[in-house]
Steps between C-alpha positions, in 0.01 A plus 500: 500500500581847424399837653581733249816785540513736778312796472533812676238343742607125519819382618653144512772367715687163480423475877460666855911485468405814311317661780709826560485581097097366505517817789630756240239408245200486789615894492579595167147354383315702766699837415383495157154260510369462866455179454625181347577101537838320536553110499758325673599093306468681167808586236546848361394371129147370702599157532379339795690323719333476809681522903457337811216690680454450838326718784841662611597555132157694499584679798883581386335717224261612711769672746691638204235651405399644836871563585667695208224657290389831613239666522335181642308222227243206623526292177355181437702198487417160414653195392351361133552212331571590086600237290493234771816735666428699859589838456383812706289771339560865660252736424540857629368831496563857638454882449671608757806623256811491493565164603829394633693180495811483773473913530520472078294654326448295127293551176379224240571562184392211232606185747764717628536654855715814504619707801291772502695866390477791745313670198253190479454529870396840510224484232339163711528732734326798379257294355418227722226788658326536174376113509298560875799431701542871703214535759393846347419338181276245662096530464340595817160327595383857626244680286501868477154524754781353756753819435452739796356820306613739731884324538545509099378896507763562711776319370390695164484810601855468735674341205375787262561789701917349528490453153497138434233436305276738231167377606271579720181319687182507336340088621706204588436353154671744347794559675571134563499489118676805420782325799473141264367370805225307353454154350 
């Protein structure tokens, strides 16, 4: 049996000998996809070979997982059974970007996983908040009926009269839209 090639989403390893480079690619696939699948028993041309899989080869992963990737995944690990062979499936997901393998920061390119540049690192960086991640771009469960009238007149009128903003209040619909407060 044959899996296919490696993808910028799917990586194979020979076996869990591999782990600390199976590590690198956890991180490089999350840095550039949030999510992925890695097999351990499998050859880099998609060959299967198959592993011993035992509990505490489940749990090795497990702890590498838990130990050296950072921010923190929960992935799911199981062993299968392909072409009569055990291997263990990895399947893993995250947007909590940039991901980091042994403090190193990688990127996948093709079936590739590249250290990260400082330049690379910045833009994740910069945009990481534009896919939900920063707390202020996160949608509130409030409704504007729940925004203290009174409180957002204030703040209006105080940050008018120092100059930081143009508008002034005229109802809390149309301030809070004017701000790009609403959803």
């Amino acid at each position: 049996m044959n899996l296919g090639i490696e993808t910028e989403t799917l990586e194979f390893k020979r076996s869990t000998g591999e782990l600390k480079e199976a590590m690198h690619s956890i991180c490089a696939i999350l840095n550039k996809h949030q999510c992925g699948e890695l097999y351990f028993g499998v050859k880099a041309d998609g060959k299967v070979i198959g592993q011993i899989v035992t509990e505490e080869t489940l749990r090795e992963v497990s702890h590498k997982i838990k130990n050296y990737i950072e921010p923190r995944i929960y992935p799911e690990i199981n062993k299968v059974v392909l072409d009569g062979r055990d291997c263990i499936h990895v399947k893993f997901s995250g947007n909590q970007i940039p991901y980091f393998a042994y403090n190193v920061a990688r990127i996948r390119v093709a079936d590739e996983d590249l250290v990260m540049s400082r330049e690379a690192m910045t833009e994740l960086l910069l945009n990481s908040g534009s896919g939900g991640n920063r707390w202020e771009n996160l949608i509130s469960n409030k409704t504007i009926e729940d925004v203290d009238r009174e409180l957002l007149k204030k703040y209006i009128a105080h940050a008018h009269d120092v100059g930081r903003i143009a508008i002034t209040y005229t109802d809390r619909k149309n301030v809070l839209n004017q701000l790009e407060l609403t959803e």
